[in-house]
Residue frames as qw, qx, qy, qz and C-alpha x, y, z in Angstrom:
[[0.375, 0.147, -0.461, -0.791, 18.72, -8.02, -22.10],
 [0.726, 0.173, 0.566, -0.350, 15.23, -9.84, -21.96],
 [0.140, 0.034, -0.825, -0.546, 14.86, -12.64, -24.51],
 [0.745, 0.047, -0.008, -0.665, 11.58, -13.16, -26.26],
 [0.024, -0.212, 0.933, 0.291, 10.33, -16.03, -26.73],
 [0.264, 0.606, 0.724, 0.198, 7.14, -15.73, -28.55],
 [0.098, -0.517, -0.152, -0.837, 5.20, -12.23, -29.83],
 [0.348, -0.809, -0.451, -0.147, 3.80, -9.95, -27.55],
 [0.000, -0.680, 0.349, -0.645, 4.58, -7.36, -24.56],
 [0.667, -0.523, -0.484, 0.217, 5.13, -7.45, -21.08],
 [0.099, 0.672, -0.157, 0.717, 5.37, -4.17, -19.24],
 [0.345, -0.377, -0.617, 0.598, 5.42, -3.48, -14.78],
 [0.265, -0.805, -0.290, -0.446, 2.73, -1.10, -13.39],
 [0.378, -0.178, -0.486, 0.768, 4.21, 0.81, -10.37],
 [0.156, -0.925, -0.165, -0.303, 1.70, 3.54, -8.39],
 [0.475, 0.012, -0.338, 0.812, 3.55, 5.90, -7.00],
 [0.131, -0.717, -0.544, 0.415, 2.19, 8.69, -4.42],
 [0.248, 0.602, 0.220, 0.727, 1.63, 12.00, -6.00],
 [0.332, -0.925, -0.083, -0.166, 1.83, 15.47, -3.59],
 [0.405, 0.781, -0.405, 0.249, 4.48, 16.15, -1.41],
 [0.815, -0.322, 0.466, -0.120, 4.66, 12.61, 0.25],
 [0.822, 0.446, 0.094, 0.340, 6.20, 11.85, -3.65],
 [0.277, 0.875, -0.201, 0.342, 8.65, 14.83, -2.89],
 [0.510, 0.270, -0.598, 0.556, 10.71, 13.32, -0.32],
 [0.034, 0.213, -0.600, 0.770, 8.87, 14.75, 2.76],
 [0.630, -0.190, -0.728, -0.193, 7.23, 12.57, 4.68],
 [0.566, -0.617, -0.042, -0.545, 4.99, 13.59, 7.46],
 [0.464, -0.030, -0.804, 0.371, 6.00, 12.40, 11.26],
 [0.295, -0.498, -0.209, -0.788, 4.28, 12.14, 14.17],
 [0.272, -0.121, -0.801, 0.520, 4.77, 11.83, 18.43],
 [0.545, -0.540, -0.092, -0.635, 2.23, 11.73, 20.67],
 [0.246, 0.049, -0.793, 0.556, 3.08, 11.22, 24.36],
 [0.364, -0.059, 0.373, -0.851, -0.11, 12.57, 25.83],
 [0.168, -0.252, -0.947, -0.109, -3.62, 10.64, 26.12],
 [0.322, -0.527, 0.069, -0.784, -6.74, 11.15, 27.44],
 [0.093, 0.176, -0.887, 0.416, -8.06, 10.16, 30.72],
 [0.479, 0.252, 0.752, -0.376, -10.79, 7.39, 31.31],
 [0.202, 0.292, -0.666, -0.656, -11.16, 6.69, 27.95],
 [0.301, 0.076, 0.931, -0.191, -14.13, 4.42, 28.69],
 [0.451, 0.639, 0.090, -0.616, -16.09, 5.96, 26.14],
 [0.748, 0.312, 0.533, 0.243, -14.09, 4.72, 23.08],
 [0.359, 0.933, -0.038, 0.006, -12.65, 7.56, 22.10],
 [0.839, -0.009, 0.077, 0.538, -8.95, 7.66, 21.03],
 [0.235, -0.699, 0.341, 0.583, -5.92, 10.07, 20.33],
 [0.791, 0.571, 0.195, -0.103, -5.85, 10.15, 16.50],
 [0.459, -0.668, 0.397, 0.432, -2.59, 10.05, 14.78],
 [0.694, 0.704, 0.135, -0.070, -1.62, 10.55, 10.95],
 [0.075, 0.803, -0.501, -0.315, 1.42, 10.71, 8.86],
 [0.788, 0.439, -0.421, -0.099, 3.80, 8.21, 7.20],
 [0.685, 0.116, -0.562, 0.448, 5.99, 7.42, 10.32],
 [0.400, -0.765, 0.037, -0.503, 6.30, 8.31, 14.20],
 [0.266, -0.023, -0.829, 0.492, 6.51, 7.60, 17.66],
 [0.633, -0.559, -0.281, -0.456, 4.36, 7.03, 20.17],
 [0.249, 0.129, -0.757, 0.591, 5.11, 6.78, 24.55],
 [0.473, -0.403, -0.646, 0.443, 4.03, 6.60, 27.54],
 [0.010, -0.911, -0.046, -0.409, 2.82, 9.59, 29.16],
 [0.449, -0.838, 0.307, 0.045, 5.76, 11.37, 31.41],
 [0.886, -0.017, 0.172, 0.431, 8.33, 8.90, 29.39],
 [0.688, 0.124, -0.706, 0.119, 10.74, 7.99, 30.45],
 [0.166, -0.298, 0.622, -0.705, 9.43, 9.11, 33.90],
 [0.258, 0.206, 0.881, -0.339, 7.00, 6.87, 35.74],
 [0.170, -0.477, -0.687, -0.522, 3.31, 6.61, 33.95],
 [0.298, -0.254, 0.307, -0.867, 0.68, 7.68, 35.83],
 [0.299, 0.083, 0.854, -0.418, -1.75, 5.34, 38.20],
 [0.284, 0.455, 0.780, -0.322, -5.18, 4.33, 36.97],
 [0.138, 0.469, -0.397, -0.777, -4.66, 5.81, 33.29],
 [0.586, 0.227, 0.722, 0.290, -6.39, 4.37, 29.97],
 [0.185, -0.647, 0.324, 0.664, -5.38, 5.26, 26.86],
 [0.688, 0.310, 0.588, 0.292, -5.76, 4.81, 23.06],
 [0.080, 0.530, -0.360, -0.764, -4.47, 5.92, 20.08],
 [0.770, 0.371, 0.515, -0.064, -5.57, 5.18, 16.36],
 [0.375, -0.371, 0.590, 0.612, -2.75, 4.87, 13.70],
 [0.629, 0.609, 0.392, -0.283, -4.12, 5.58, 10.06],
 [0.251, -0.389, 0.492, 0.737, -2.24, 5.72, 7.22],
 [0.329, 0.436, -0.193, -0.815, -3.31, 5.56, 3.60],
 [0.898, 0.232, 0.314, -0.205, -5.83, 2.91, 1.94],
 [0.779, 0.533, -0.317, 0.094, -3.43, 0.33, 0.20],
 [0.221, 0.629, -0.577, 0.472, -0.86, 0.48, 3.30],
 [0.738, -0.637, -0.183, -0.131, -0.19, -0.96, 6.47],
 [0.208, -0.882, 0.248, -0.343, 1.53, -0.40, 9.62],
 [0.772, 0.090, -0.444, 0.445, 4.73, -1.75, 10.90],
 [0.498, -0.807, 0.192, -0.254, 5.09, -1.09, 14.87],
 [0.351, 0.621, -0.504, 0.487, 8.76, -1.09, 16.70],
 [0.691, -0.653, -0.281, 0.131, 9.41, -1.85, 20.05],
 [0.383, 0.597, -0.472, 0.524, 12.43, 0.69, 21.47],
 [0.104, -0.313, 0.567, -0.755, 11.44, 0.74, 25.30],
 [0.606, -0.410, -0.444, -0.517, 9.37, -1.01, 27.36],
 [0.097, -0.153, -0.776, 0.604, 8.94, -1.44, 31.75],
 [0.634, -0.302, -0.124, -0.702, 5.42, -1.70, 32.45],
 [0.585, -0.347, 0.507, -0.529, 4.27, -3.19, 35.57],
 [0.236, 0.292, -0.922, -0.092, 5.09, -7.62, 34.82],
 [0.646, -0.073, 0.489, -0.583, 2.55, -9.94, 35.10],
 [0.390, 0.050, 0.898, 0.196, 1.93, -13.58, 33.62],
 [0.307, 0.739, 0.504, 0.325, -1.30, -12.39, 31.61],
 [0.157, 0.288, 0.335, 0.883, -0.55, -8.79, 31.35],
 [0.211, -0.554, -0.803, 0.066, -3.57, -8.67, 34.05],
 [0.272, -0.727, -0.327, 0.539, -2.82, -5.21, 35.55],
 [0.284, 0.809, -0.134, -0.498, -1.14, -2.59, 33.18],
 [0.616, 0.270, 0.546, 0.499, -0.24, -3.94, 29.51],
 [0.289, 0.521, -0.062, -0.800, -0.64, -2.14, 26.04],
 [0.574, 0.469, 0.670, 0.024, -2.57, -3.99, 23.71],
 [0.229, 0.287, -0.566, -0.738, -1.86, -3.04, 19.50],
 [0.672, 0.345, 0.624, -0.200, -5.49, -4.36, 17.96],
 [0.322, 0.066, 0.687, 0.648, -5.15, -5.22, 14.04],
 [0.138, 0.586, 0.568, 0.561, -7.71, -2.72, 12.99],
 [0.013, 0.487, 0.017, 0.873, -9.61, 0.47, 13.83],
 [0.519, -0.591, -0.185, -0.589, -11.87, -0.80, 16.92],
 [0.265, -0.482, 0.770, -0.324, -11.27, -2.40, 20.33],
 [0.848, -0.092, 0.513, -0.099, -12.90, -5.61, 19.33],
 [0.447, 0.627, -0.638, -0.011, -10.01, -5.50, 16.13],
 [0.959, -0.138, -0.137, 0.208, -8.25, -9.12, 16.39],
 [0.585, -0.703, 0.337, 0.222, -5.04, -8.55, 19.14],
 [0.546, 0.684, -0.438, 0.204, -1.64, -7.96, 17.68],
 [0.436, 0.262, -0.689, 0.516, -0.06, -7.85, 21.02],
 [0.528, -0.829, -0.181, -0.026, -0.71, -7.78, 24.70],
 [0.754, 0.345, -0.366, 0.423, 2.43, -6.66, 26.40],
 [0.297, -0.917, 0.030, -0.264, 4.14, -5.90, 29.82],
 [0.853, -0.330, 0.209, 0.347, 6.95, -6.28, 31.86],
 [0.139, -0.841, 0.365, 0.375, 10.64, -5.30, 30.47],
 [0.480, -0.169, 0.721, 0.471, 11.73, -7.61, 27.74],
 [0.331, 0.571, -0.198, -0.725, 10.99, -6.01, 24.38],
 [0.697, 0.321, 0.620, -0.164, 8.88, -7.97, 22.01],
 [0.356, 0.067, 0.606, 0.708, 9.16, -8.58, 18.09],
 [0.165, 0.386, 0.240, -0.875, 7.78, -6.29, 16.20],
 [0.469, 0.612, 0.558, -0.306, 3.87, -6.26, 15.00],
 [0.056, -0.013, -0.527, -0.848, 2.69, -5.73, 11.26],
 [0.498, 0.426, 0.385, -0.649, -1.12, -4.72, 10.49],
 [0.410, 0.271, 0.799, 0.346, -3.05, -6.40, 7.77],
 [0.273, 0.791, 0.402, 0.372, -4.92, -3.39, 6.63],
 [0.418, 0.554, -0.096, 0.713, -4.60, 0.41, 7.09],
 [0.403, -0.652, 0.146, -0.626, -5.51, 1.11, 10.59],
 [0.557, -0.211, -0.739, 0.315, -4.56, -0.21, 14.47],
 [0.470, -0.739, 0.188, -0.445, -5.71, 1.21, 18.19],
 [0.475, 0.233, -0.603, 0.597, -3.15, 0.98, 20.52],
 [0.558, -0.679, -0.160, -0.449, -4.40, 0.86, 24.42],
 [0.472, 0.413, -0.604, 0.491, -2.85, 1.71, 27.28],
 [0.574, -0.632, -0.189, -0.485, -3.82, 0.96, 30.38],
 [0.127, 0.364, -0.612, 0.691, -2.46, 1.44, 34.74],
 [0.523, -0.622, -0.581, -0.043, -4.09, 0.39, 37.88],
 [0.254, -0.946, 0.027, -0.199, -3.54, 2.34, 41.03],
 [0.329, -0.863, 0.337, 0.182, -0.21, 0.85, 41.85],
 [0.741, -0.176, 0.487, 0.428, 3.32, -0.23, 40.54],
 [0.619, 0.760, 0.147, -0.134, 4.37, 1.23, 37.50],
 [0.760, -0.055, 0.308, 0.569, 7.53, 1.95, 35.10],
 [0.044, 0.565, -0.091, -0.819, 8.45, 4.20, 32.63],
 [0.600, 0.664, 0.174, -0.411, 6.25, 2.79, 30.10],
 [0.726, -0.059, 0.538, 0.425, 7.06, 2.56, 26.75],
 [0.112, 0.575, -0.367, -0.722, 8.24, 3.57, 23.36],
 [0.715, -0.010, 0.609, 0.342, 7.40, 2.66, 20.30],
 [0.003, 0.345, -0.598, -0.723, 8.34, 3.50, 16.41],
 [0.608, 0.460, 0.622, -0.179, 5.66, 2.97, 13.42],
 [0.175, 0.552, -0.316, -0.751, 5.66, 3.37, 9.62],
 [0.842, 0.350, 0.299, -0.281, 3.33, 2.62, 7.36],
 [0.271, -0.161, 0.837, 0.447, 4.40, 0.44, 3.98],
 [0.560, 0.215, -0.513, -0.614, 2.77, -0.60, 1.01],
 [0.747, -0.023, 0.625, -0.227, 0.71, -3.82, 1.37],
 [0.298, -0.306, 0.722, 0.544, 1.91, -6.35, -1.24],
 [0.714, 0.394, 0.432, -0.385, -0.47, -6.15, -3.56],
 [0.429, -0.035, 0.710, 0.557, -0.10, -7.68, -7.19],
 [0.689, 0.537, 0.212, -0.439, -1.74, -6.91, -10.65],
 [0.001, 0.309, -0.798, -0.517, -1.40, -9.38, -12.92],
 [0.620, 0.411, 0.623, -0.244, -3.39, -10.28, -15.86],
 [0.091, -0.258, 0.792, 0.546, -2.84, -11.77, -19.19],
 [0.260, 0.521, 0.789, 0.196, -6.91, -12.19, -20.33],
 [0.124, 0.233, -0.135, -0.955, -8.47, -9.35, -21.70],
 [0.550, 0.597, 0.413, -0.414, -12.34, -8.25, -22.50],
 [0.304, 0.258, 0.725, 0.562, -13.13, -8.77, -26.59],
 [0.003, -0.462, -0.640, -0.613, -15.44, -6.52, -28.43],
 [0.319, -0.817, -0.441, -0.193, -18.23, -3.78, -27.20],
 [0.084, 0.799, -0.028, 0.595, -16.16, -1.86, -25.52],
 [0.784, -0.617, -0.058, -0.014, -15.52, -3.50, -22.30],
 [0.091, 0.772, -0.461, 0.428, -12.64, -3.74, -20.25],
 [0.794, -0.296, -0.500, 0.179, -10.74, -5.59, -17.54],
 [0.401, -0.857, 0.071, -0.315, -10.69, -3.51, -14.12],
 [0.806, 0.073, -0.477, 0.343, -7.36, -3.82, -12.66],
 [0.097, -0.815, 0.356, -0.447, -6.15, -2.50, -9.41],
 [0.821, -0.170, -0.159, 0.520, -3.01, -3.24, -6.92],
 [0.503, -0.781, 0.150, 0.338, 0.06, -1.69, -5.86],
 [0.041, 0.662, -0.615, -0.426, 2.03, -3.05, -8.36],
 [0.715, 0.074, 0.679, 0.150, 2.64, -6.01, -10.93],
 [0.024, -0.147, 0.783, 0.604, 2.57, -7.09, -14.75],
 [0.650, 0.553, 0.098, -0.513, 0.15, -6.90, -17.78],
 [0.257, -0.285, 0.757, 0.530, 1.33, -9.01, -20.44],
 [0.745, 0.218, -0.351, -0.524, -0.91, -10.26, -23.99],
 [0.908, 0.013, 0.054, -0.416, -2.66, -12.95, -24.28],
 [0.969, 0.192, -0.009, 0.154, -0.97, -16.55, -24.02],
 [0.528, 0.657, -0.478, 0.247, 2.64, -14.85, -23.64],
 [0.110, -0.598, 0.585, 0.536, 5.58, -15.47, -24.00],
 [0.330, 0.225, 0.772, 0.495, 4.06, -17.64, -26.85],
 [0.033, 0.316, 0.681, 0.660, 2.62, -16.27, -29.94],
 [0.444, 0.357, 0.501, -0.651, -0.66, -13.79, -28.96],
 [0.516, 0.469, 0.677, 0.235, -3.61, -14.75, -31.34],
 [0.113, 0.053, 0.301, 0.945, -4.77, -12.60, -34.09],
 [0.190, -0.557, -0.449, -0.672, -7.84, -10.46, -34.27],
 [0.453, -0.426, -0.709, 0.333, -7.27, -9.90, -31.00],
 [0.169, -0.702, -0.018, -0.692, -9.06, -6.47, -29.18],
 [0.616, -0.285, -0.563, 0.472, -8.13, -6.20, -25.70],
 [0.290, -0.785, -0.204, -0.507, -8.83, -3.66, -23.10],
 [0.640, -0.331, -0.600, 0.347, -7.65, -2.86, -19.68],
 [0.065, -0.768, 0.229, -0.595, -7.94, 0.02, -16.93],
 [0.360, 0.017, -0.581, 0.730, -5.18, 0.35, -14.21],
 [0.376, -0.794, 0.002, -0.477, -7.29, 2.21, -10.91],
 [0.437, -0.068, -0.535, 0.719, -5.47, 3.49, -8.07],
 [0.123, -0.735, -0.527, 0.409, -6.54, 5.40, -5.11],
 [0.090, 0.927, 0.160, 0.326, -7.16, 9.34, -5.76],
 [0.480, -0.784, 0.390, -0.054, -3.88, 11.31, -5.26],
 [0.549, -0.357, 0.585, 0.479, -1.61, 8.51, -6.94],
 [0.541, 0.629, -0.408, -0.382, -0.52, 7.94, -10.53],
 [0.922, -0.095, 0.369, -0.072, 1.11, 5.09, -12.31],
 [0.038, -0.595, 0.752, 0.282, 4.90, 4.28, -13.86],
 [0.940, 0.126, 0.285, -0.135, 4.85, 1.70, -16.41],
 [0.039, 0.774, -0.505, -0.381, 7.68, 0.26, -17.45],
 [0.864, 0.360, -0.124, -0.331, 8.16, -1.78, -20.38],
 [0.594, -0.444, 0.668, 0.062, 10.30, -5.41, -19.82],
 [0.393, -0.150, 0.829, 0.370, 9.59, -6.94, -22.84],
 [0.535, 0.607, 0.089, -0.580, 7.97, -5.70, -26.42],
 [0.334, -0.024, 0.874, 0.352, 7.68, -8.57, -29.35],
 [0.507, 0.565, 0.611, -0.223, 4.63, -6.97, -31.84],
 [0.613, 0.511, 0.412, 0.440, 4.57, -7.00, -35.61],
 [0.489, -0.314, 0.268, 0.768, 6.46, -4.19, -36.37],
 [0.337, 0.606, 0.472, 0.545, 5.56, -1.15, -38.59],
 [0.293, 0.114, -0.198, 0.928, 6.39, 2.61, -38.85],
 [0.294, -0.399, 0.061, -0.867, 2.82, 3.99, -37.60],
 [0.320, 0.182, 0.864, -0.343, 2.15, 0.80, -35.54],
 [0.607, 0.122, -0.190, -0.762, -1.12, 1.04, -38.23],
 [0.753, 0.043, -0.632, -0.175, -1.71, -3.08, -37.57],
 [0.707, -0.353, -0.478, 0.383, -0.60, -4.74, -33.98],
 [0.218, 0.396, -0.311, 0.836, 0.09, -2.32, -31.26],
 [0.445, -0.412, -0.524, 0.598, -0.09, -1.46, -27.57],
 [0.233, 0.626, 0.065, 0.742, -1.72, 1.78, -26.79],
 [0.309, -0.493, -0.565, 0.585, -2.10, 3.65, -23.41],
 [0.131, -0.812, -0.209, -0.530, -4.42, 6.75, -22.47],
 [0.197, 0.208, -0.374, 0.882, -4.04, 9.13, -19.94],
 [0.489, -0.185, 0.071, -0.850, -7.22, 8.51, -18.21],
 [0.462, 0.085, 0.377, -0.799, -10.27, 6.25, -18.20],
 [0.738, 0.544, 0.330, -0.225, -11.35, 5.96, -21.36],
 [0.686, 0.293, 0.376, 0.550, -9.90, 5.38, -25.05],
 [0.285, 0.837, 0.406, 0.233, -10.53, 8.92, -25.25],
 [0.519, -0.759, 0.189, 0.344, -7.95, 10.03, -22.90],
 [0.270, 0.817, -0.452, -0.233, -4.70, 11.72, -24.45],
 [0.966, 0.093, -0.208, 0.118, -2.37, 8.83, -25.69],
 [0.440, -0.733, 0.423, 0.301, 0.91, 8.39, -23.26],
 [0.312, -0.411, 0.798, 0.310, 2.51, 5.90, -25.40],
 [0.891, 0.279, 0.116, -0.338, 1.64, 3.54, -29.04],
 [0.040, -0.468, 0.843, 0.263, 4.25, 0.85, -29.84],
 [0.956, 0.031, 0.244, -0.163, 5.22, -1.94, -31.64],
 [0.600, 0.648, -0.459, 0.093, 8.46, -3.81, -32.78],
 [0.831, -0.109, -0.357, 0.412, 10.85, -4.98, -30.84],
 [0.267, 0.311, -0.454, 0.791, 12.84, -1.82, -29.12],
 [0.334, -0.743, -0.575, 0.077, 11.22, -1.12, -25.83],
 [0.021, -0.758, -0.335, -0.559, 10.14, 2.11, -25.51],
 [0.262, 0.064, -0.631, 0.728, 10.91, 4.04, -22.31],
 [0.190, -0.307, -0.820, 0.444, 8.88, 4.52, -19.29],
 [0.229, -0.526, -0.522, -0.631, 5.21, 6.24, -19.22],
 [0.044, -0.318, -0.683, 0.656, 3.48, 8.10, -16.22],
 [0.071, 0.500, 0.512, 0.695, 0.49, 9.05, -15.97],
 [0.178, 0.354, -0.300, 0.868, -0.88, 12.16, -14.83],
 [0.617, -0.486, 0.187, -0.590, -4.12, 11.38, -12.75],
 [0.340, -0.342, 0.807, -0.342, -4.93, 7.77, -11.30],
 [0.813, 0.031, 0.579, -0.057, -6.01, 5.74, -14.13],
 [0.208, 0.390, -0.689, -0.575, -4.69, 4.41, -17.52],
 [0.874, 0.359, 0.240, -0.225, -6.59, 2.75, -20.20],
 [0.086, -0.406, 0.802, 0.430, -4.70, 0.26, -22.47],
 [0.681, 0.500, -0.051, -0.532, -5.31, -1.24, -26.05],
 [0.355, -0.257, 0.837, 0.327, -4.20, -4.29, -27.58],
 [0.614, 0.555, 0.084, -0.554, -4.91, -5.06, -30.80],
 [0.444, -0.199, 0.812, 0.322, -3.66, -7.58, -33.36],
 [0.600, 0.415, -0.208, -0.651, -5.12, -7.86, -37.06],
 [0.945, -0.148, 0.226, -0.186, -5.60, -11.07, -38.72]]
């Protein structure tokens, strides 16, 4: 049980993925092939929520005087966590002759995750945003069977939290994240009175948003007609209402049904 310990709320915003990446099936995706002489800058695209990726002919030999790239995308708000399972490419101190190189974004001058060759399998790489290119590349001799690796994307940690809130005219405080906490003004002590607060949650297009309510401390009355928390289904105040509380019991959990919620706080004097 949460003790209060002043008035107000505190509630957790969670987006979750709406379609049927929210239904349990999540998209995969191997791609052994490549093209050849890639000197152009073009790449092998690749999409989904998780995969693999090799060598061409793995686990037989690569081929000579190959260069490769893929480009890993997943969904704005995410990034990409790469595996090592397999790896014999041709050993060198720099990595001079055949390597594969993970860059930390969508071009080839992206800042270098890895360079890597040779047979001893490296820790594995995380991407700071939602995209890497992965290049592979053979001279004319020596090779191995190349390599494997595993990818799936994640949430990046993002946070929303905010406890100020726009007064009067109709404004608003724009909030967006992955996840976090809303709370009133000044809590866990005492929020003020005459307060008018505002906030819209945006997520990307395609998610929605779970709020669930940790702690609820506001004056108390049977139509909430005085202090109360309200949430829309939308945008605007004008949006259907999910939820209007106030008292102490907290109230169970609220989704909503596109990809933003408006919330109200209010407080009389």
């Amino acid at each position: 049980m949460f003790a209060m310990q002043g008035g107000g709320f505190l509630f957790l915003a969670v987006v979750v993925v709406l379609g049927p990446q929210a239904e349990g099936q999540p998209t995969a995706n191997t791609e052994q092939a490549c093209g050849r002489g890639r000197v152009d800058g073009s790449y092998m695209g690749v999409q989904g929520l998780s995969g693999n990726i090799s060598s061409p002919n793995y686990p037989n030999m690569y081929p000579g005087n190959i260069n490769c790239a893929w480009r890993i995308m997943v969904d704005e708000g995410q990034r990409i966590v790469i595996v090592f399972k397999a790896l014999d490419i041709e050993d060198h101190g720099q990595c001079s002759y055949d390597y594969l190189r993970i860059r930390d974004g969508a071009g080839t001058t992206a800042a270098s995750l890895a360079k890597v060759c040779g047979h001893t399998l490296p820790p594995s790489v995380t991407s700071s945003g939602n995209n890497v290119l992965i290049i592979f590349r053979s001279d004319y001799s020596v090779g191995g069977e190349g390599f494997d690796i595993e990818w799936s994307a994640e949430d990046l940690p993002g946070l929303i939290s905010n406890t100020s809130c726009e007064r009067e005219g109709g404004r608003y405080m724009g909030v967006q994240g992955l996840s976090g906490n809303i709370s009133s003004p000044n809590y866990p002590n005492m929020y003020p009175k005459n307060s008018n607060c505002a906030w819209r949650i945006m997520v990307d297009e395609g998610k929605r948003i779970v709020i669930v309510f940790k702690a609820l401390d506001i004056e108390d009355h049977g139509a909430c007609s005085y202090d109360y928390l309200r949430i829309h289904d939308g945008a605007k105040s004008t949006a259907a209402s999910l939820a209007m509380v106030c008292g102490h019991r907290l109230p169970p959990s609220v989704t909503s049904s596109e990809n933003n919620v408006f919330l109200i706080f209010r407080s009389v004097w």
